[in-house]
C-alpha positions as CSV (number, residue, x, y, z in Angstrom):
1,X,8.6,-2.8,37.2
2,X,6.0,-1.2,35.3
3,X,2.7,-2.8,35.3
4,X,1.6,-3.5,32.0
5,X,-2.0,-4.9,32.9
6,X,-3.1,-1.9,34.7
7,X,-7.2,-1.1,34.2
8,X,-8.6,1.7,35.1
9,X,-11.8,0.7,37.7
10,X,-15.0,1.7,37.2
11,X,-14.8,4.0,39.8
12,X,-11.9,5.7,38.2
13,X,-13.2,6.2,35.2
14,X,-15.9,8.3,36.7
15,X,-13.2,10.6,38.5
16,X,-11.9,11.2,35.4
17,X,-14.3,11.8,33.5
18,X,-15.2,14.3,36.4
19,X,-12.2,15.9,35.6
20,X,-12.8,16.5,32.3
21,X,-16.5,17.8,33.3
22,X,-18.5,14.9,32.1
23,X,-21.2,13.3,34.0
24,X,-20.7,9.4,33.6
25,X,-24.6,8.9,33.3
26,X,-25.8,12.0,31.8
27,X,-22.7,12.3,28.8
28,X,-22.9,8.4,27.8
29,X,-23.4,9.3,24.2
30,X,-20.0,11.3,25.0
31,X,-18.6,8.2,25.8
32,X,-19.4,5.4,22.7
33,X,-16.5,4.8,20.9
34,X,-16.9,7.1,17.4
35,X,-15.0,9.8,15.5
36,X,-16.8,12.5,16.7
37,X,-16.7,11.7,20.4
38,X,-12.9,10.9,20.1
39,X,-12.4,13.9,18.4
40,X,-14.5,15.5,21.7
41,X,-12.5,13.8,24.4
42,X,-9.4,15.4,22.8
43,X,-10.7,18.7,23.1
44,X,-12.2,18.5,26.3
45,X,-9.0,17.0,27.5
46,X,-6.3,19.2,26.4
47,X,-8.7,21.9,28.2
48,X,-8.5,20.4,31.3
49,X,-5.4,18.7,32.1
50,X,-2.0,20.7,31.6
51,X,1.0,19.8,30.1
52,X,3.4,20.4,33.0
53,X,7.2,19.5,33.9
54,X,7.0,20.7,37.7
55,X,7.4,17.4,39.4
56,X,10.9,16.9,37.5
57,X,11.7,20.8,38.3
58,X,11.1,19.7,42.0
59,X,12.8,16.3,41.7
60,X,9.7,14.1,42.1
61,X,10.4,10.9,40.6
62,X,8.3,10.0,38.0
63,X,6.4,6.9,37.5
64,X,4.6,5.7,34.6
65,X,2.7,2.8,36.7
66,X,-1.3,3.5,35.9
67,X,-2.3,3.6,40.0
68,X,0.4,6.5,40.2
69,X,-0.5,8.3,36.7
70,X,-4.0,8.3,38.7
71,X,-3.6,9.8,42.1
72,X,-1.1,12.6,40.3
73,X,-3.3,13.4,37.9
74,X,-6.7,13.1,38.5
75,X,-6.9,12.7,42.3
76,X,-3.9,15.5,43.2
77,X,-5.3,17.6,40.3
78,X,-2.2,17.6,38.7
79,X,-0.9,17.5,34.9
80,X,2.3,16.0,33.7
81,X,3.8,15.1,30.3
82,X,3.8,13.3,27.2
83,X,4.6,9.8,29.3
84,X,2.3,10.3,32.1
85,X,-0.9,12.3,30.3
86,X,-1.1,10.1,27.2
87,X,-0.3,7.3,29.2
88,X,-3.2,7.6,31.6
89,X,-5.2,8.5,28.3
90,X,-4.3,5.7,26.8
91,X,-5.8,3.7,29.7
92,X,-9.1,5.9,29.7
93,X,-9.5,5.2,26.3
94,X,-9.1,1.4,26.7
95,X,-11.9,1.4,29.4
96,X,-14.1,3.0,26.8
97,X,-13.9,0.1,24.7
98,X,-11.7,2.1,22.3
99,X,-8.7,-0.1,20.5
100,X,-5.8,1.2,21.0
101,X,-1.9,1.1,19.6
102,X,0.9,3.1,21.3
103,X,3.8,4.7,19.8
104,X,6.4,6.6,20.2
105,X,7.6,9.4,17.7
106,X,10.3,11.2,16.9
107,X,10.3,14.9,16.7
108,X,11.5,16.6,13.7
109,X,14.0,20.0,14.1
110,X,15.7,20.9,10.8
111,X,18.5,22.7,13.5
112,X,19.1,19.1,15.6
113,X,19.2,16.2,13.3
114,X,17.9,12.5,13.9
115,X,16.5,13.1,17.4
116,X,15.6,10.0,20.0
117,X,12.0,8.9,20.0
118,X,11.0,10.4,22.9
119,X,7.3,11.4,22.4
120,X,4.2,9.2,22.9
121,X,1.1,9.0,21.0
122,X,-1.4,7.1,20.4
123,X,-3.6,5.3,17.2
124,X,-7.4,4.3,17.5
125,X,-9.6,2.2,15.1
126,X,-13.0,2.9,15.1
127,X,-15.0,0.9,12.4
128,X,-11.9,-0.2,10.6
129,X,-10.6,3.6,10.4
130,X,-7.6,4.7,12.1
131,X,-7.0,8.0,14.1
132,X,-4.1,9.5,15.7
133,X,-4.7,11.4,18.8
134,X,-2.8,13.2,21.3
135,X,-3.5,14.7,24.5
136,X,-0.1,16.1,26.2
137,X,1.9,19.0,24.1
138,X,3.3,22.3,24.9
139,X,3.5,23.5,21.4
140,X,0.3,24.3,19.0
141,X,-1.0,20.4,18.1
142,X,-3.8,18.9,16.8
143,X,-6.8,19.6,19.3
144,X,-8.9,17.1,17.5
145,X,-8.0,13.4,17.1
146,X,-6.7,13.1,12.7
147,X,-7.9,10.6,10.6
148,X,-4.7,8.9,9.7
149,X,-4.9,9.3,6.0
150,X,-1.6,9.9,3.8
151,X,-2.2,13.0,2.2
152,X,-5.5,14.2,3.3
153,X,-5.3,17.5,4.5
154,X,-7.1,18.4,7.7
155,X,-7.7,20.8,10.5
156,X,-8.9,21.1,13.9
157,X,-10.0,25.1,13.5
158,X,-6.6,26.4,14.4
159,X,-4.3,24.5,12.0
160,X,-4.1,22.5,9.2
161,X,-2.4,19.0,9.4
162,X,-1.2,16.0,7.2
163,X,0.5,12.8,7.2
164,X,3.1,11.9,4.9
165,X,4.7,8.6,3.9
166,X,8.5,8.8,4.3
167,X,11.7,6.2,3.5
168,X,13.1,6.5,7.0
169,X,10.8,7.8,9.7
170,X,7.9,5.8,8.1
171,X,5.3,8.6,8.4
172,X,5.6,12.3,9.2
173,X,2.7,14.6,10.6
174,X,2.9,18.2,9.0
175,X,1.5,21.2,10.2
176,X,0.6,24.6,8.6
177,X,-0.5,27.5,10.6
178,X,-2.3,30.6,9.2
179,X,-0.4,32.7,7.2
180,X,3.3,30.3,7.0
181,X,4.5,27.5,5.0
182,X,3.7,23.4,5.9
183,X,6.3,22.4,8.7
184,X,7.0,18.5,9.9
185,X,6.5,17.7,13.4
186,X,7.0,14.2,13.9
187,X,7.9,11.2,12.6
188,X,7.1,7.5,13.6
189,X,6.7,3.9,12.2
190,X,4.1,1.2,13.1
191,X,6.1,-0.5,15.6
192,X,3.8,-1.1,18.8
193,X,4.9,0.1,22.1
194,X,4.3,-1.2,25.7
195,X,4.6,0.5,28.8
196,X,7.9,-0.3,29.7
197,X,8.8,0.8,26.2
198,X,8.6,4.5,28.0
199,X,10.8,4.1,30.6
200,X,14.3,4.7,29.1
201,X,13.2,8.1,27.2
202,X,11.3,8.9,30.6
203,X,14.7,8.7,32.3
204,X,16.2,10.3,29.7
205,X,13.9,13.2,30.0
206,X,13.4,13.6,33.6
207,X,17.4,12.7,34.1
208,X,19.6,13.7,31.6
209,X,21.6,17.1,31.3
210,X,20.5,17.6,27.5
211,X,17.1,17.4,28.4
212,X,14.9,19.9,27.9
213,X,12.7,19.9,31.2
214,X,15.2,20.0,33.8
215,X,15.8,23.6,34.1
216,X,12.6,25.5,33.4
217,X,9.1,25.1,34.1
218,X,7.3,24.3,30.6
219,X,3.1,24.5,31.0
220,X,0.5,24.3,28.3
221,X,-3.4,23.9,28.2
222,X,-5.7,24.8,26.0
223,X,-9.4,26.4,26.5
224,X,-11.6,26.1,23.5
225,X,-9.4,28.0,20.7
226,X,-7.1,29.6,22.7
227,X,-3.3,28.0,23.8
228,X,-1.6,29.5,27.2
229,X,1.5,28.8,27.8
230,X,4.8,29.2,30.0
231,X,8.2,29.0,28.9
232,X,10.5,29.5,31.6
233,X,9.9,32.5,32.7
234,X,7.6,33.9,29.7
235,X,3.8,33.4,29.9
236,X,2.2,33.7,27.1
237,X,-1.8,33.4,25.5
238,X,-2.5,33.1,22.4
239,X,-5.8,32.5,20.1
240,X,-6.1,30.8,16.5
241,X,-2.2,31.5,16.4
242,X,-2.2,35.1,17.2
243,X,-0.9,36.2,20.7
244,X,-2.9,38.3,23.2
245,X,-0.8,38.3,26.3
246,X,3.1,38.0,26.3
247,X,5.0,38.9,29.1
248,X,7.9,37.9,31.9
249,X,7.1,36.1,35.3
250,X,9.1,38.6,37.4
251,X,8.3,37.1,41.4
252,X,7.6,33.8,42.6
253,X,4.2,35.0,43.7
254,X,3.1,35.9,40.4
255,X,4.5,32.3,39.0
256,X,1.8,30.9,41.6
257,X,-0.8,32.9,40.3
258,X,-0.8,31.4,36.9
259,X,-0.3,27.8,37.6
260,X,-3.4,28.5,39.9
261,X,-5.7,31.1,37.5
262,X,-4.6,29.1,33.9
263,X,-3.6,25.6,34.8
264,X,-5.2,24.6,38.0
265,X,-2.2,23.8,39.8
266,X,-1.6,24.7,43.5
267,X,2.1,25.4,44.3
268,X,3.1,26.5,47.6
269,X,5.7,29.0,48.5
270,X,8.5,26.5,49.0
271,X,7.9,24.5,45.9
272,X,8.2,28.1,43.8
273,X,10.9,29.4,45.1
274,X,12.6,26.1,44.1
275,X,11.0,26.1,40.7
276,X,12.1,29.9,39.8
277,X,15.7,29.6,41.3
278,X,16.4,26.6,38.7
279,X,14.7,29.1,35.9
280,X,17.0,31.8,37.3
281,X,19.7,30.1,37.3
282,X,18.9,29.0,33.2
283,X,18.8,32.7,31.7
């Protein structure tokens, strides 16, 4: 069973905020509860800690538990995704006296219909205003925590975002990147979640043969205004939504390179042979 009480210690708060390069002593006007400082974590966060499906890829069993979301990510140096980075977020958060309401959206594909809520974000009030924020995507998000205002349109430097009402998602969050038309992303209601609210689409993710994460590594992290990337096989780098560097992973010992150089992840020969033989056997 999940544990639904979990707190992050005192000590672990520090770690993590190691990880993300802040001081605990030194950064504590980092680390009152505001817009701008939520709107920092965010960025500092999505900079630091990948998005990353390799545990699944190597058939490491997931667990959304708090103590394991810790030792995986910040003690192994690890990343993880939506479930397990928000999720330890969402506890971070909570330990700096942030409130906090989980949910978990739907994304939007004109091409695939209705699809299962299967993504997890979270909204913060901070003097009676509301926020969404989200730390743990592969595609081009928000890289600042949104005011959660219908129609207010707003950007983060890279893209501009809104939120409409809607009859049967509830609320959609839009998007509009330079230079092409507004574009929904996701769609959720105000339904709260609880941890074990995650563990069905978790399973679903990390299980099921439609899923999108059991046959090729998918990465993401993103350095000040730029987004990197890998896609299977394709490793890409991009800045303010134009691309720099696009090109195949052809060897496994190029694959380790870049989850070392752009994501911080240590992958052994064994682990990346197994990684690139499921992406092989994909295309």
């Amino acid at each position: 069973m999940i544990d639904e009480n979990f707190i992050l210690s005192a000590s672990q708060v520090e770690q993590y905020l190691q990880r993300l390069g802040l001081d605990y002593k030194q950064d504590k006007n980092r680390l009152i509860p505001s817009e701008e400082n939520l709107k920092y974590l965010q960025t500092i966060h999505i900079s630091k800690i990948p998005y990353e499906n390799l545990s699944i890829l190597l058939g490491e069993p997931i667990s959304l538990n708090g103590k394991d979301l810790f030792i995986k990510i910040i003690s192994n140096n690890r990343g993880g995704y939506c479930f397990e980075v928000n999720g330890l977020y969402t506890f971070l958060l909570k330990a700096l006296g942030y409130k906090v309401t989980v949910y978990n959206v739907r994304f939007i594909s004109e091409n695939k219909g209705v699809q299962m809520r299967r993504h997890r974000i979270m909204r913060v009030e901070i003097d009676g205003i509301s926020y969404i924020t989200d730390v743990s995507f592969r595609n081009e998000y928000p890289r600042t925590a949104l005011r959660f205002i219908c129609g207010k349109v707003q950007t983060d430097g890279i893209s501009e975002y809104k939120f409409t009402q809607d009859e049967y998602y509830g609320y959609i969050m839009w998007q509009k990147r330079t230079g092409k038309e507004w574009s929904k992303i996701f769609g959720f209601d105000e339904s709260p979640q609880s941890e074990i609210d995650f563990l069905l689409p978790n399973y679903y993710c990390e299980t099921h043969p439609d899923s999108p994460f059991i046959d090729a590594p998918h990465m993401s992290i993103c350095p000040i205004d730029q987004h990197i990337t890998m896609a299977g096989r394709e490793f890409t780098i991009s800045k303010k939504n134009k691309i720099l560097v696009k090109r195949n992973i052809e060897t496994n010992e190029e694959f380790i390179l870049l989850c070392k150089t752009y994501f911080g992840i240590e992958i052994n020969k064994e682990k990346a042979d197994v990684i690139m033989r499921k992406t092989r056997h994909k295309s």
